[in-house]
N, C-alpha and C positions, 0 to 999 in steps of 0.2 A: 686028435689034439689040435690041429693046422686049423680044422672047424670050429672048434671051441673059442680058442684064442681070437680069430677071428671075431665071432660073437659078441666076445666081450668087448672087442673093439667097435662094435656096430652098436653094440647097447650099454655105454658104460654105467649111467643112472640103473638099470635094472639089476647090473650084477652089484652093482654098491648095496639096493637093496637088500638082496638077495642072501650077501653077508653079512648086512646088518651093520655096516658104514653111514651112520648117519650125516656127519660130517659132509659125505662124500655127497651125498645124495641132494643136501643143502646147496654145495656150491656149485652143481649140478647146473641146478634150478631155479636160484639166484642170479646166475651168472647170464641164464638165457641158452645155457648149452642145449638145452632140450627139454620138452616139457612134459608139466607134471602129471599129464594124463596120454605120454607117450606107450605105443606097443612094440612088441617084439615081432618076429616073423610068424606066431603062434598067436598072436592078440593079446597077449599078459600084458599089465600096466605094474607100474610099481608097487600098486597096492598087493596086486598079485604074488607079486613075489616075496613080500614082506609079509602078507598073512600065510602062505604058506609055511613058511620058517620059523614063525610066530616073532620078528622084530617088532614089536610091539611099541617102541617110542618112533618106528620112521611111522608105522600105520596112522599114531596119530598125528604126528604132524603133516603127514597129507594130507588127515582130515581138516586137519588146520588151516591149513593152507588154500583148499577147498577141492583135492584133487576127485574126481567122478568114483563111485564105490560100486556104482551102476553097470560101466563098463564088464562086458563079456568076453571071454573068451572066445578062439575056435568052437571049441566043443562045449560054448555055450555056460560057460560058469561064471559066475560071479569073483571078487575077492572073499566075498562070505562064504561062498559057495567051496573056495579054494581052504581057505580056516578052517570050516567043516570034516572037511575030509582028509586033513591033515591030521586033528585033535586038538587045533590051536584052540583052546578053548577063551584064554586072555583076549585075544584078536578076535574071536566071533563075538562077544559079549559088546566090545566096542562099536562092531561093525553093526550092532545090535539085532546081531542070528541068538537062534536057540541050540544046544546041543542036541537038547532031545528032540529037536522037530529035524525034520529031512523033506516036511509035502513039499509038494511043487505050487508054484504060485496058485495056483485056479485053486487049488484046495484051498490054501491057506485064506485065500478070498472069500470060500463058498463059508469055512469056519468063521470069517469074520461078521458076514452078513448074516450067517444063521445067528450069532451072540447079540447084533444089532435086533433081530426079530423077535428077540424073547424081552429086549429092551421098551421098543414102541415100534412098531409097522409105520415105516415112513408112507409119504405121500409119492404119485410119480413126482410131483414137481420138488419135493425134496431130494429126494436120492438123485435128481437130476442136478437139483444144486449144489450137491456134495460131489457128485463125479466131476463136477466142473471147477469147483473148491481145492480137490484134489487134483486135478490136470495144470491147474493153474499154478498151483504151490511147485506141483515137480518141472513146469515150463520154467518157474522163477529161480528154478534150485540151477536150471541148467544155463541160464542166462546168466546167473553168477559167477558162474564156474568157467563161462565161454569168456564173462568182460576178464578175470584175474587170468585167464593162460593169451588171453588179446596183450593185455598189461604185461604179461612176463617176457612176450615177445616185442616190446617197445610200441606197440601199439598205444594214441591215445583216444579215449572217447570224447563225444562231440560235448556232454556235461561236464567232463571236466577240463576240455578246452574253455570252456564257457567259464567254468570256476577260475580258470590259469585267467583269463582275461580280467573278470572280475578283480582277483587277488591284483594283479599289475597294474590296475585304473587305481585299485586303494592303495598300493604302495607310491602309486604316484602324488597321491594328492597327499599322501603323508606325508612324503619329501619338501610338495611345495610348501605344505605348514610347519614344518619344521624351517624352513630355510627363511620363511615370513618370519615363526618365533624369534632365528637367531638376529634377525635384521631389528626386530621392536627393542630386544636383549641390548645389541648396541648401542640405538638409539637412547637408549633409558640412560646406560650410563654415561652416554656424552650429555643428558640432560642434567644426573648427577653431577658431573662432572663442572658444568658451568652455576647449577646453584650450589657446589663448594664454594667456588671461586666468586659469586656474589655474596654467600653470607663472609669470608672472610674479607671482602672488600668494606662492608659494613658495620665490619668491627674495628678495623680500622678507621674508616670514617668517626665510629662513635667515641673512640678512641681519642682523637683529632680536637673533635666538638669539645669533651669534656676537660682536654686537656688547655683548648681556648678559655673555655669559661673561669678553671681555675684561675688563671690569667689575669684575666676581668676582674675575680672577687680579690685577686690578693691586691691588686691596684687599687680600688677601693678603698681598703681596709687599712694602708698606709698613712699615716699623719701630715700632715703640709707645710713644706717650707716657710720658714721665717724670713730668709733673703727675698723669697718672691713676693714678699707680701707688698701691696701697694699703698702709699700715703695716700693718706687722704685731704683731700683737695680742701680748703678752704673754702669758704663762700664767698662770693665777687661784693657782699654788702660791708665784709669786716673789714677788707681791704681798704673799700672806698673810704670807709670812717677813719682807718689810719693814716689816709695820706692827707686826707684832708686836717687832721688833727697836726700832721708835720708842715701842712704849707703855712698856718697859722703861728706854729713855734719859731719857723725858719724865715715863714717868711717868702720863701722860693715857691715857685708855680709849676707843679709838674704835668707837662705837656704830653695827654693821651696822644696817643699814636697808633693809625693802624697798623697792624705787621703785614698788610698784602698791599697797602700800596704805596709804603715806605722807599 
């Protein structure tokens, strides 16, 4: 029992599988506690443990997540291999085993190539380009698998430092055009702000002017004194005849006089 306990203390992600804790297994692996394509002291991975049992929702989200399905055992077994010989039949189906087959791989290959040969007889340089078609796919299957358990350990890659850099030059230059927008934003309404204040100074003015000119017109329009009106002058010949008409009655001689140098 002192062994066991033990174990589970050494491998807690495994026995969560194991019972079919998915939760557990999540936070696990989330967290960074340990990863998703960790062994035991036996080489079992969590897939192992979880096809064994048939937990069927941790299997997939390992797959999900993109934990290796590939990974072997000590004695050399697969997780499909482990579904197999348990009866998981849900779990091998996903891991996409057959029940009914059990060959070992070289068989399972030599059946494939003989079904390829009843098809068309490739060329050497075809099967050549297929072997390397296929090497290629499972190199890229493993590279993916290597960057996301890099990732879970805080690892980051050099593409997406590159991206992180990228992202920060464009949030930058967002920033500065935003803080340009809100600078023009102000600008505009201090410019509104001064053509209020001329179109209302302009109404006023028009205001002013029309209120002049009423002014004007009702001045006009008034009748004209009678007190102001001015006599009109006599002419200097009616006079002269007058007085001369008196000096003759009278008699008397009226002496012109200048008034300036009197």
């Amino acid at each position: 029992k002192k062994n066991i306990h033990n174990l589970d203390l050494a491998f807690p992600a495994h026995v969560a599988a194991y019972n079919g804790d998915l939760e557990h297994v999540k936070l696990l692996i989330e967290q960074g506690v340990v990863n998703i394509n960790e062994r035991d002291e036996r080489g079992a991975t969590l897939a192992h443990k979880a096809a064994g049992q048939g937990h069927l929702k941790i299997l997939q989200w390992l797959l999900e997540m993109g934990a290796s399905m590939e990974l072997t055992t000590q004695s050399g077994e697969t997780a499909k291999d482990v579904a197999r010989r348990f009866s998981q039949l849900a779990c091998l189906k996903i891991l996409g085993g057959d029940a009914d087959k059990s060959e070992t791989n070289p068989q399972r290959l030599l059946n494939e190539s003989a079904k390829q040969g009843h098809r068309k007889k490739l060329t050497p340089k075809e099967e050549e380009r297929l072997r390397a078609k296929a090497k290629l796919e499972e190199l890229e299957k493993h590279i993916n698998i290597a960057k996301k358990n890099y990732r879970q350990l805080g690892g980051k890659l050099d593409e997406e430092e590159q991206i992180e850099k990228i992202e920060q030059t464009a949030q930058k230059r967002i920033d500065e055009l935003e803080a340009q927008l809100e600078f023009e934003r102000l600008k505009r309404e201090k410019r509104e702000a001064e053509l209020d204040a001329c179109r209302n100074e302009i109404v006023h003015l028009v205001a002013t002017l029309r209120s002049y000119e009423d002014k004007i017109r009702h001045s006009q329009q008034r009748p004209p004194s009678r007190t102001c009106e001015p006599k009109p002058k006599k002419s200097t010949s009616d006079s002269q005849k007058r007085q001369k008409q008196t000096e003759k009655e009278t008699g008397v001689v009226f002496m012109r006089r200048n008034s300036v140098n009197s």
